[in-house]
ZADOLO-430162 format. One record per residue (C-alpha): residue number from 1; residue in three letters; x negated, y, z negated. Coordinates in nm, 4 decimals. Layout:
BEGIN
@pos->NUM | code->ALA | u->X | v->Y | w->Z
...
// end
This chain:
BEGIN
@pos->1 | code->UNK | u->-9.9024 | v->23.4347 | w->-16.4681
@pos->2 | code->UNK | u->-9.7221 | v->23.0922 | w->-16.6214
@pos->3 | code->UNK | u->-9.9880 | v->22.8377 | w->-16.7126
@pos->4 | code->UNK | u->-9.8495 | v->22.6354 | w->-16.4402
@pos->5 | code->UNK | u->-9.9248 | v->22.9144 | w->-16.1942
@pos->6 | code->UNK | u->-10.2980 | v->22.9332 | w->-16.3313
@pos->7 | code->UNK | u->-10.3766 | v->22.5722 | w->-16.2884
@pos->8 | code->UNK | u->-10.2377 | v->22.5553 | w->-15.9467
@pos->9 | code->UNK | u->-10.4632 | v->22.8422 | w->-15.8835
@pos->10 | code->UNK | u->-10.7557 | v->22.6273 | w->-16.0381
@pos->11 | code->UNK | u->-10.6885 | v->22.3166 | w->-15.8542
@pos->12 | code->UNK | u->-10.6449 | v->22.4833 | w->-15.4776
@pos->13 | code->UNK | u->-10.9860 | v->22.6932 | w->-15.5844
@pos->14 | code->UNK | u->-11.1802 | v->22.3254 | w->-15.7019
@pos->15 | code->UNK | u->-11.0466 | v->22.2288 | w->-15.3263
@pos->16 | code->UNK | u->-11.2060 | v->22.5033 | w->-15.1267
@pos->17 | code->UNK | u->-11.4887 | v->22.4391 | w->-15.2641
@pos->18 | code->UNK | u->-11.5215 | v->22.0357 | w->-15.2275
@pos->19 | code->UNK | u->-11.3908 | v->22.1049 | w->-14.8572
@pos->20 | code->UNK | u->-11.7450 | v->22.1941 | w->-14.7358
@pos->21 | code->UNK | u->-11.8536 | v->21.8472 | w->-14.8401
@pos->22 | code->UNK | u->-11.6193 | v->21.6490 | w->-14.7418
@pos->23 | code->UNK | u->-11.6544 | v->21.7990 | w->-14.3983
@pos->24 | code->UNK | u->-12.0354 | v->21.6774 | w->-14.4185
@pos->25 | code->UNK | u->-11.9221 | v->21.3641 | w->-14.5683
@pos->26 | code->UNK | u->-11.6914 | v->21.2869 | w->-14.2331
@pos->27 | code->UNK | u->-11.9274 | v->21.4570 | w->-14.0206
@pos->28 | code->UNK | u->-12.1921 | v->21.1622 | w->-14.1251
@pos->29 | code->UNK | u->-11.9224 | v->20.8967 | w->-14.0945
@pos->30 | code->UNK | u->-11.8840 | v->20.9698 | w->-13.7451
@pos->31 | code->UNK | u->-12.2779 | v->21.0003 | w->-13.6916
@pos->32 | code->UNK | u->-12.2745 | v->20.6517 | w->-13.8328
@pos->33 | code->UNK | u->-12.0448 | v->20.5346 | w->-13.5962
@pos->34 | code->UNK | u->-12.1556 | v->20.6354 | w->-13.2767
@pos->35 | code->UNK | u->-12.5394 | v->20.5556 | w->-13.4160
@pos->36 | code->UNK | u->-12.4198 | v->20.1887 | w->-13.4646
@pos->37 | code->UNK | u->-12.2343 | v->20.1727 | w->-13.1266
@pos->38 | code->UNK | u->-12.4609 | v->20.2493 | w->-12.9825
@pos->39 | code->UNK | u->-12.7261 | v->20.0341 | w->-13.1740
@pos->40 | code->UNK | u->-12.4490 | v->19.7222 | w->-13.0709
@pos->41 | code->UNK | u->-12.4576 | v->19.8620 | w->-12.6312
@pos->42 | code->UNK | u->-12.7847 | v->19.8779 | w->-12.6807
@pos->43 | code->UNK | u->-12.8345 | v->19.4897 | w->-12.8301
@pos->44 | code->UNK | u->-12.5976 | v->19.3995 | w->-12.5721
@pos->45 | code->UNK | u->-12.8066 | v->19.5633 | w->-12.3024
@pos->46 | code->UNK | u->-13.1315 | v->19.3891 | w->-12.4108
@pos->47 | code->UNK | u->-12.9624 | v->19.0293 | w->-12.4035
@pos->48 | code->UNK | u->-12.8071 | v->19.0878 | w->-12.0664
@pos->49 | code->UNK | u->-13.1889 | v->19.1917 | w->-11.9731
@pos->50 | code->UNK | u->-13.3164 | v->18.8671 | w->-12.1296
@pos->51 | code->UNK | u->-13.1061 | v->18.6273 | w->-12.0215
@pos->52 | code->UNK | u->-13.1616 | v->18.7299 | w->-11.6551
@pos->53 | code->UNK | u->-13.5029 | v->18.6736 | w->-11.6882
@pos->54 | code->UNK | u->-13.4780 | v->18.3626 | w->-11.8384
@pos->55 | code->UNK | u->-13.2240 | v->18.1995 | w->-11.5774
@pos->56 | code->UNK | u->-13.4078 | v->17.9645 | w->-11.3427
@pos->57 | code->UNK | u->-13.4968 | v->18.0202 | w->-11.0074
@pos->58 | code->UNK | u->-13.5426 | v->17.8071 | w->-10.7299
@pos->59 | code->UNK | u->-13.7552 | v->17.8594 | w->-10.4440
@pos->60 | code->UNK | u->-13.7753 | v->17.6436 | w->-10.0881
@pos->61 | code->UNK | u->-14.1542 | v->17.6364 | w->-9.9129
@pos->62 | code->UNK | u->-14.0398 | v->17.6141 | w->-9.5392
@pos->63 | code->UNK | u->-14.3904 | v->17.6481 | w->-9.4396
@pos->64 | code->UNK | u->-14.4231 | v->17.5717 | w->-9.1162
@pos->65 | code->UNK | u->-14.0419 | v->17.5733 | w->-9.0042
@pos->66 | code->UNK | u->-14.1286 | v->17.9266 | w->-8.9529
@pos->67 | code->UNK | u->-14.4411 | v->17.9521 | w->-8.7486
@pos->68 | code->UNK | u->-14.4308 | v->17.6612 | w->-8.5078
@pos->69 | code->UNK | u->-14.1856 | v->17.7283 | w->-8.2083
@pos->70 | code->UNK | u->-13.8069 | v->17.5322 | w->-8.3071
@pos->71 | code->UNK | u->-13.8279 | v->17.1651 | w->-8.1946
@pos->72 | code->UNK | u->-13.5620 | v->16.8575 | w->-8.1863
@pos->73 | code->UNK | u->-13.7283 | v->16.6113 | w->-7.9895
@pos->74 | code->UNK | u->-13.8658 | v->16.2822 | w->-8.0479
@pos->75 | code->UNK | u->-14.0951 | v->16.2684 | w->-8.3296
@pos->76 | code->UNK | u->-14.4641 | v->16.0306 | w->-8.3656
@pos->77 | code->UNK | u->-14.5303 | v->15.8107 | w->-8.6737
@pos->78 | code->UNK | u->-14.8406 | v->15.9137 | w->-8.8457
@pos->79 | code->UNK | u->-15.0106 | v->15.8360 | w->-9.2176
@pos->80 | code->UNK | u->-15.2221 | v->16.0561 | w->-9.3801
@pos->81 | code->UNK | u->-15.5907 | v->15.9162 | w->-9.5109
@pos->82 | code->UNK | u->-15.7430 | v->16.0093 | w->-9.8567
@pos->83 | code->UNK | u->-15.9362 | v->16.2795 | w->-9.7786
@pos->84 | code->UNK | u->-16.2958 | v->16.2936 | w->-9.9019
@pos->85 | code->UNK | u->-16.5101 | v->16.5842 | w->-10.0661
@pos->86 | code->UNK | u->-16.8317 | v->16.6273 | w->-9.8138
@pos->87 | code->UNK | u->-16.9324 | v->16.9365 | w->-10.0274
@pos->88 | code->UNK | u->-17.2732 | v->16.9229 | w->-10.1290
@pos->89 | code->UNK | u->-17.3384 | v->16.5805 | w->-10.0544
@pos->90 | code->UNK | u->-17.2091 | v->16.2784 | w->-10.2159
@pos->91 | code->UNK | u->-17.3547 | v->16.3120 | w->-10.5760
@pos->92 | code->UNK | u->-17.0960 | v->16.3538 | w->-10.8779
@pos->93 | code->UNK | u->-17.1299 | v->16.6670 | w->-10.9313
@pos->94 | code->UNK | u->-17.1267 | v->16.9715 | w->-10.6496
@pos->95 | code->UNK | u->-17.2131 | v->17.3107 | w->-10.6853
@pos->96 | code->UNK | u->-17.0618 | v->17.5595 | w->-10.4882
@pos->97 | code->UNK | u->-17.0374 | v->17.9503 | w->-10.5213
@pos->98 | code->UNK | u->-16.8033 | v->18.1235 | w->-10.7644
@pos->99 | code->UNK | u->-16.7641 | v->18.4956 | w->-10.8177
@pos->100 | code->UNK | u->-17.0364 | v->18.7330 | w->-10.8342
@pos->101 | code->UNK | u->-17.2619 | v->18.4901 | w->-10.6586
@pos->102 | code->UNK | u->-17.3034 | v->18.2639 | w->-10.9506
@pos->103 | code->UNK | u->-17.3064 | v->17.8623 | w->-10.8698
@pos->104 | code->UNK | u->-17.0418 | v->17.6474 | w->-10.9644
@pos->105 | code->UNK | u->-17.0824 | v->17.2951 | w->-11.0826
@pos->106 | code->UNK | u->-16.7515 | v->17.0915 | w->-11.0068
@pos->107 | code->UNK | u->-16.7356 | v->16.7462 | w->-11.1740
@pos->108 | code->UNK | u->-16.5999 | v->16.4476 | w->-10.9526
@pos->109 | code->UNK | u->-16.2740 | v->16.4688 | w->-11.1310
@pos->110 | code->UNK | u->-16.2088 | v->16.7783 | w->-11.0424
@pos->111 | code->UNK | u->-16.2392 | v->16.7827 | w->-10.7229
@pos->112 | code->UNK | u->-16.0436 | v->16.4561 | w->-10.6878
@pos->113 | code->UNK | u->-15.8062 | v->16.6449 | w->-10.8374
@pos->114 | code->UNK | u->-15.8433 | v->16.9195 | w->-10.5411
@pos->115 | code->UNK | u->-15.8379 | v->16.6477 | w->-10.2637
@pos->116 | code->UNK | u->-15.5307 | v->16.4592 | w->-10.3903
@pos->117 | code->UNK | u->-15.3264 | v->16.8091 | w->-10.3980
@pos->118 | code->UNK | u->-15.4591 | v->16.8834 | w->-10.0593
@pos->119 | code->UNK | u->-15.3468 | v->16.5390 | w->-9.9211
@pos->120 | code->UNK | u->-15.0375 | v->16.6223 | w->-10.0831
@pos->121 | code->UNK | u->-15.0261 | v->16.9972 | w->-9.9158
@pos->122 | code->UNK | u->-15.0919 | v->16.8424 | w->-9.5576
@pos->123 | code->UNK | u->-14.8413 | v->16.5567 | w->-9.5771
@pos->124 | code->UNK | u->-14.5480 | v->16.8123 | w->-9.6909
@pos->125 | code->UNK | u->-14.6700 | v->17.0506 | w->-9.4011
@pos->126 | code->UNK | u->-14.6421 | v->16.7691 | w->-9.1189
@pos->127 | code->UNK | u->-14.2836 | v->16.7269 | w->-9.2543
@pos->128 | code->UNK | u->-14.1979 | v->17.0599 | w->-9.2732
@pos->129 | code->UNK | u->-14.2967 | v->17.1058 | w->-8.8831
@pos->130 | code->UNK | u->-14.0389 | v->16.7969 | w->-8.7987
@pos->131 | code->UNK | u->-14.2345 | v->16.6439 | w->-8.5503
@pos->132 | code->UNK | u->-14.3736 | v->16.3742 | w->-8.7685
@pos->133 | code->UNK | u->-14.1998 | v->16.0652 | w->-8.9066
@pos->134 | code->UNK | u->-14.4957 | v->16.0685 | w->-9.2253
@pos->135 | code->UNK | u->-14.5374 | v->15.7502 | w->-9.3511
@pos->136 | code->UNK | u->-14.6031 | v->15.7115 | w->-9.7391
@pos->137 | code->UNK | u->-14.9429 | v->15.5972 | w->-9.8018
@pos->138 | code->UNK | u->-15.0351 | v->15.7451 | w->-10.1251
@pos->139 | code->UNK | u->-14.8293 | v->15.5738 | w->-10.3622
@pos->140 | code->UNK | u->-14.8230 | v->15.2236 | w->-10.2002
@pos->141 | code->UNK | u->-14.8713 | v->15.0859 | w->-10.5807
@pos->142 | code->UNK | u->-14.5506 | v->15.1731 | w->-10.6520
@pos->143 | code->UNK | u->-14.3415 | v->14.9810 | w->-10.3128
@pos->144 | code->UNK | u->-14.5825 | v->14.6828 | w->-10.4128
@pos->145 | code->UNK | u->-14.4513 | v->14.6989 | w->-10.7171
@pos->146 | code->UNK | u->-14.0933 | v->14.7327 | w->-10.5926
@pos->147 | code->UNK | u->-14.1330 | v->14.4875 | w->-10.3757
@pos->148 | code->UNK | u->-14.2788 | v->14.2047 | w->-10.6418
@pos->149 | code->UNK | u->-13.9312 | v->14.2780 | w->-10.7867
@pos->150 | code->UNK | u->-13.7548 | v->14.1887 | w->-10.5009
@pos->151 | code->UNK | u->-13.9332 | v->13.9010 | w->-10.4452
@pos->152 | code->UNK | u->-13.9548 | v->13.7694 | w->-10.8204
@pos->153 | code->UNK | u->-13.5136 | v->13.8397 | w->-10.8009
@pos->154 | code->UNK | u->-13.5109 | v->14.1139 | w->-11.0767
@pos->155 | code->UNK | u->-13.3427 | v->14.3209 | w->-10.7976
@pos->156 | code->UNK | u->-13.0930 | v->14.1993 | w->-10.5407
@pos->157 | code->UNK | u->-13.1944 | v->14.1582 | w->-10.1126
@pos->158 | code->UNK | u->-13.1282 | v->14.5101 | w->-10.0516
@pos->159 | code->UNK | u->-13.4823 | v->14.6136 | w->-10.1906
@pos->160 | code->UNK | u->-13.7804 | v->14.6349 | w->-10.0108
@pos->161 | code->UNK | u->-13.8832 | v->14.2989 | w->-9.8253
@pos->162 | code->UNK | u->-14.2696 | v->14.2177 | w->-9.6866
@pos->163 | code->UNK | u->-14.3201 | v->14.3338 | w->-9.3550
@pos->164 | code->UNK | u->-14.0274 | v->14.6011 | w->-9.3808
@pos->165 | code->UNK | u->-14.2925 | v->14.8808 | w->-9.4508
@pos->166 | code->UNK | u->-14.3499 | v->15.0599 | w->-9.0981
@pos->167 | code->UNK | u->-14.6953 | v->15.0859 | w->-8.9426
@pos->168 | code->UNK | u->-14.8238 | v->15.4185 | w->-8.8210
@pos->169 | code->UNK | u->-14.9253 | v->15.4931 | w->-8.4735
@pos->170 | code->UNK | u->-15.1437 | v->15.7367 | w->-8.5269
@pos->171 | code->UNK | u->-15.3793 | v->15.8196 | w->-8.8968
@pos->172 | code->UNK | u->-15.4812 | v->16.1755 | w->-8.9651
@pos->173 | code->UNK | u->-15.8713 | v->16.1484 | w->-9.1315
@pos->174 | code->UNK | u->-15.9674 | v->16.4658 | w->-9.3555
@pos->175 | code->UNK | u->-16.3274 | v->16.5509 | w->-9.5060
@pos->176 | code->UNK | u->-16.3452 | v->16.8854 | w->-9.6926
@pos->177 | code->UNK | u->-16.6952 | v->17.0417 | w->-9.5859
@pos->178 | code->UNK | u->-16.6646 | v->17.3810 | w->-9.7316
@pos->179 | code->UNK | u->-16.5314 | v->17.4907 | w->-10.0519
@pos->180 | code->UNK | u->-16.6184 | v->17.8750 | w->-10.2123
@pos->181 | code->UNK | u->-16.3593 | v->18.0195 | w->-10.4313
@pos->182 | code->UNK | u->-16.5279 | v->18.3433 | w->-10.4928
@pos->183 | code->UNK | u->-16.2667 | v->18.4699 | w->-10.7867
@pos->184 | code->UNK | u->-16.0499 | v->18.2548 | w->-11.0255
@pos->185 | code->UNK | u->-16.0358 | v->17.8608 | w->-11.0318
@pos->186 | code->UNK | u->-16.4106 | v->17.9011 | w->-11.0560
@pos->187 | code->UNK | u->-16.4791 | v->17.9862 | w->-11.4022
@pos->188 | code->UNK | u->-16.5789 | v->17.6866 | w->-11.5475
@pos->189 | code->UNK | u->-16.8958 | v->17.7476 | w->-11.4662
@pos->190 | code->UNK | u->-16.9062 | v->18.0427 | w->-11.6575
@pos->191 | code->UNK | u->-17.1130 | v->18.0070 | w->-12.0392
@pos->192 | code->UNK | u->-17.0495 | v->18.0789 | w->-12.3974
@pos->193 | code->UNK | u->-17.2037 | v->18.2511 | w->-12.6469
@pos->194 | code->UNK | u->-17.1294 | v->18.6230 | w->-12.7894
@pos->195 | code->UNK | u->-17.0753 | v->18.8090 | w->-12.4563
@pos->196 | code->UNK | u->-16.9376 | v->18.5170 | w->-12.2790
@pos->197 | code->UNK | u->-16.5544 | v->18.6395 | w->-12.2793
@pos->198 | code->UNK | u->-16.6757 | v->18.9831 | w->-12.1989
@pos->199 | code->UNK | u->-16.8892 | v->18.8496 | w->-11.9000
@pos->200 | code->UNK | u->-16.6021 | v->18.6334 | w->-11.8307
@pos->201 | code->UNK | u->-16.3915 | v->18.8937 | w->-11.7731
@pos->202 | code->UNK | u->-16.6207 | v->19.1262 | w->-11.5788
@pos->203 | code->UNK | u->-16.6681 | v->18.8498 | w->-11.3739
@pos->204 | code->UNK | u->-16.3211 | v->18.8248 | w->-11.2644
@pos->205 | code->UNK | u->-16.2573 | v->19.1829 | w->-11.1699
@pos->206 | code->UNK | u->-16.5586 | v->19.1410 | w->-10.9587
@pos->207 | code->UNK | u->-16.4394 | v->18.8303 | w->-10.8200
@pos->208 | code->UNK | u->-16.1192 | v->18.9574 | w->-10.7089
@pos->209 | code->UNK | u->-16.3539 | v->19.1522 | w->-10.5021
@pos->210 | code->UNK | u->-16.5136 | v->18.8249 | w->-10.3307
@pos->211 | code->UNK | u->-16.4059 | v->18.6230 | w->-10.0230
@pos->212 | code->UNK | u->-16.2813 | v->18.2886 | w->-10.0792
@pos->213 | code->UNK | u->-16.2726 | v->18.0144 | w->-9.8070
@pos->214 | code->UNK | u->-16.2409 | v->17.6371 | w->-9.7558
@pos->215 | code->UNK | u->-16.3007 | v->17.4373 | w->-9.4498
@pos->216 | code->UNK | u->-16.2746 | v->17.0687 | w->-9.3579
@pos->217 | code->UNK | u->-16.3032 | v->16.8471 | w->-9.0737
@pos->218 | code->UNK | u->-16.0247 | v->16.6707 | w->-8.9312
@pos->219 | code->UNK | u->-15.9709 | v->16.3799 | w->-8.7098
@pos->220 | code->UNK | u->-15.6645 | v->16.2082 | w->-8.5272
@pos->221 | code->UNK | u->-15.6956 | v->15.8266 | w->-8.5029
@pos->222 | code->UNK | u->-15.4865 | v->15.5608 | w->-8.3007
@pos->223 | code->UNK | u->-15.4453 | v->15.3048 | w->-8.5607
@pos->224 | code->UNK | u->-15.4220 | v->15.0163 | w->-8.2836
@pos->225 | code->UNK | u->-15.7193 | v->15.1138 | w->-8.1226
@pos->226 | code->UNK | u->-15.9323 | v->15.2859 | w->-8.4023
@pos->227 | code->UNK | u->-16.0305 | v->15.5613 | w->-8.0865
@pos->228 | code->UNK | u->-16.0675 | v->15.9252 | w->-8.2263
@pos->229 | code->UNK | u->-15.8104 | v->16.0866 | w->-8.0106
@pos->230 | code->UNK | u->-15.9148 | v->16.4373 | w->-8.1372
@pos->231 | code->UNK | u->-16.1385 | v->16.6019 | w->-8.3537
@pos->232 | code->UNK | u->-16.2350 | v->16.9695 | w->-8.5130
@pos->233 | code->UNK | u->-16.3283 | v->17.1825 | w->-8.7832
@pos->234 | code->UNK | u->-16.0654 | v->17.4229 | w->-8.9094
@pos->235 | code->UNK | u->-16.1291 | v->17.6737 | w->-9.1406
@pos->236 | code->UNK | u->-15.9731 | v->17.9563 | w->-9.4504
@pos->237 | code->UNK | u->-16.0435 | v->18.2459 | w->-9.5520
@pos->238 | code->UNK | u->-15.8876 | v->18.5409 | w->-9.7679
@pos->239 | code->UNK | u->-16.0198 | v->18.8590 | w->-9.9315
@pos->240 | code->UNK | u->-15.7943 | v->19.0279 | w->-10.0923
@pos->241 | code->UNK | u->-15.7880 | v->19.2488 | w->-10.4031
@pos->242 | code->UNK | u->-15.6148 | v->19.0485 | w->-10.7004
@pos->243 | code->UNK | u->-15.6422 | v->19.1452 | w->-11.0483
@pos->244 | code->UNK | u->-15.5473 | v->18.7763 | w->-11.1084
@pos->245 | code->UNK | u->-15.9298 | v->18.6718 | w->-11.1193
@pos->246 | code->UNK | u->-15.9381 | v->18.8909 | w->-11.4270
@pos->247 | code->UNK | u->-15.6263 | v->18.7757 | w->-11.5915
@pos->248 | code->UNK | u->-15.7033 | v->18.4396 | w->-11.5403
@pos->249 | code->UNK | u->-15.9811 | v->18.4529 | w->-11.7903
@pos->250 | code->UNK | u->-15.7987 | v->18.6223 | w->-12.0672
@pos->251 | code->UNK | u->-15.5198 | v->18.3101 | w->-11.9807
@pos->252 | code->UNK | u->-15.7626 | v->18.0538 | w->-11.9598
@pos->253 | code->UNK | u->-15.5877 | v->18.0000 | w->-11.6066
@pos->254 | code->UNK | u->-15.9269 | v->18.1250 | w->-11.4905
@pos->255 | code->UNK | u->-16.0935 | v->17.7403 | w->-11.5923
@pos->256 | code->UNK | u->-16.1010 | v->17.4986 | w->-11.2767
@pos->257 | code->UNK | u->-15.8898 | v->17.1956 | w->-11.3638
@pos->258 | code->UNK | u->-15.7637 | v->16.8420 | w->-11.2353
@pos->259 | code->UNK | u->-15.5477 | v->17.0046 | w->-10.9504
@pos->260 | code->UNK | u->-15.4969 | v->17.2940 | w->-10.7299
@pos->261 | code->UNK | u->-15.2793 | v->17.5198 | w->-10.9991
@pos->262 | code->UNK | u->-15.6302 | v->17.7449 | w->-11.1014
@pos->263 | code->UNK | u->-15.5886 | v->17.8879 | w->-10.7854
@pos->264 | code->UNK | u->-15.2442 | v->17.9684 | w->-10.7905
@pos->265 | code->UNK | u->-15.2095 | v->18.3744 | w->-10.6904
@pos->266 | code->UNK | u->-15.5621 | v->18.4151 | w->-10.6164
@pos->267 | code->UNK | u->-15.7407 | v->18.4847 | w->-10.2490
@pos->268 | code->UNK | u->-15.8200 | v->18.1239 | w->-10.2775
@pos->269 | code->UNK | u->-15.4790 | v->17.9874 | w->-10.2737
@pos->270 | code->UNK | u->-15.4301 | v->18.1839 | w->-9.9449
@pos->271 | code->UNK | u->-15.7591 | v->18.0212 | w->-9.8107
@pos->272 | code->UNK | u->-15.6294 | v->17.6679 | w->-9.8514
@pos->273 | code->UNK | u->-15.2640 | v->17.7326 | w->-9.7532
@pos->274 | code->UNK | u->-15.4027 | v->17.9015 | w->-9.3781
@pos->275 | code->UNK | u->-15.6517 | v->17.5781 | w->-9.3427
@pos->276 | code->UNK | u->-15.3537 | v->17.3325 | w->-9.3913
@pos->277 | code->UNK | u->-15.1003 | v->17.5050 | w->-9.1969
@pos->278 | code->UNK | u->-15.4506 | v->17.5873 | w->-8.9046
@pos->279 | code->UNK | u->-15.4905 | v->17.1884 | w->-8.9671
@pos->280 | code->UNK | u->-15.0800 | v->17.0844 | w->-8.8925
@pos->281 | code->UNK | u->-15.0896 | v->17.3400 | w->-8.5947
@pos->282 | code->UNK | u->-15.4145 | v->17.1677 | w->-8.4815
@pos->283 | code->UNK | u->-15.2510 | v->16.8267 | w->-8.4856
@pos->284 | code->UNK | u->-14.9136 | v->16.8915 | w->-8.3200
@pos->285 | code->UNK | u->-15.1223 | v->17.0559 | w->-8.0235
@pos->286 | code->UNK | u->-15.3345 | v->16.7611 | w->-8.0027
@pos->287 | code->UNK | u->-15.1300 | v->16.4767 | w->-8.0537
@pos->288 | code->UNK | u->-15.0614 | v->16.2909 | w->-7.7096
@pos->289 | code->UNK | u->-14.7083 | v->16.3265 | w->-7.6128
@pos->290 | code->UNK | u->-14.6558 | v->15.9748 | w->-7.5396
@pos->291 | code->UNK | u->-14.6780 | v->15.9334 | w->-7.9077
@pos->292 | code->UNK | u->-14.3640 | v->16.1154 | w->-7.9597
@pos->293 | code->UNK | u->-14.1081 | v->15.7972 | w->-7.9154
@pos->294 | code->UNK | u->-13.9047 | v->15.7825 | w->-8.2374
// end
């Protein structure tokens, strides 16, 4: 065997034995690739995920398009009243009952927080059943103001003039008499110390347990005559099971507040929203038809 023939020899043995490895080698080059495709779908997955939930969603309360009968006709002019808090008398505080039995003291703030959004509720609901031309009476500040400019000529003859702002024929007088949350929106009430987050939150799963209501008296008043041309009591309730009360706490969403949103989810928001929409139902059935000219 030539020396030329020995190190050929050599060389193809070196080879079968480095081919092992370098099938490994490739073997974990390919691993690699497949782990970091699919590493990349998987990236791409999650941001497709993500930016679904993120994209904003709109939502349209029809209210009571849907459960009054269709109607076309004429419609009445009416204003709604500030409504006033008859809960416990006219002191400014009130204490009312929150979950597990335990009273409630609501500061006047608050709940002229809660009768604002349930002015707000009402006036939106007599839209909604388009039998009502609703008259803004809330913000009258703000025409005043626009109206100043008019008249001062910052703003040219097309704003609003004095005597342009239409009169109602009929004002809609709310009182709230009755006001028990039972589960969240009531835990302000609730006190400190070492257990209190514990108790707080024991408290809520038990409150999502509890019935909440409201109730309020309402009245329907001709404005040119100041006669009461009906008059009643209509009431809400719900009890439902909703670990919301228990959430709430952890949230702080649990804390009553300035408006209506410590309800939001709760049996208590389904109390209020079946007393306004009992209220608007009450109204449309009771206002005289000859009231129905525009």
């Amino acid at each position: 065997m030539t020396k030329v023939d020995k190190t050929a020899k050599t060389f193809s043995k070196n080879m079968n034995l480095i081919s092992p490895f370098k099938e490994v080698v490739m073997q974990k080059k390919a691993l690699f690739i497949i782990t970091i495709s699919l590493l990349v779908a998987g990236l791409l997955s999650l941001t497709g995920c993500l930016e679904s939930q993120v994209q904003p969603k709109a939502k349209v309360d029809t209210g009571l398009e849907q459960l009054l009968p269709p109607y076309n006709g004429p419609k009445a002019k009416v204003a709604v009243a500030k409504f006033e808090w008859k809960v416990g008398g006219a002191s400014s505080t009130t204490k009312v009952k929150g979950f597990g039995g335990q009273a409630i003291t609501i500061e006047h703030a608050t709940y002229e927080g809660y009768t604002t959004g349930l002015r707000d509720m009402l006036t939106t609901a007599l839209v909604q059943s388009k039998r009502y031309r609703v008259l803004e009476r809330q913000n009258l500040d703000a025409l005043k103001e626009e109206m100043a400019l008019t008249r001062t000529g910052y703003t040219d003859k097309s704003g609003i003039k004095k005597g342009g702002i239409k009169g109602a024929d009929i004002l809609v007088i709310a009182a709230i008499t009755g006001w028990e949350p039972g589960s969240s929106g009531a835990g302000g009430g609730l006190g400190g110390g070492i257990f209190g987050k514990a108790s707080a939150i024991l408290g809520g799963i038990r409150g999502a347990f509890k019935k909440s209501s409201m109730a309020m008296d309402i009245r329907i008043v001709d404005t040119h005559t100041s006669e009461v041309l009906a008059a009643t009591r209509v009431e809400g309730e719900a009890k439902d099971v909703n670990i919301g009360g228990a959430l709430g706490v952890l949230t702080g969403g649990g804390a009553l507040g300035g408006g209506l949103g410590a309800f939001a989810k709760t049996p208590m928001e389904k109390a209020i929203r079946t007393c306004i929409y009992e209220a608007v139902k009450y109204i449309v059935a009771n206002t005289p038809k000859e009231y129905f000219k525009y």
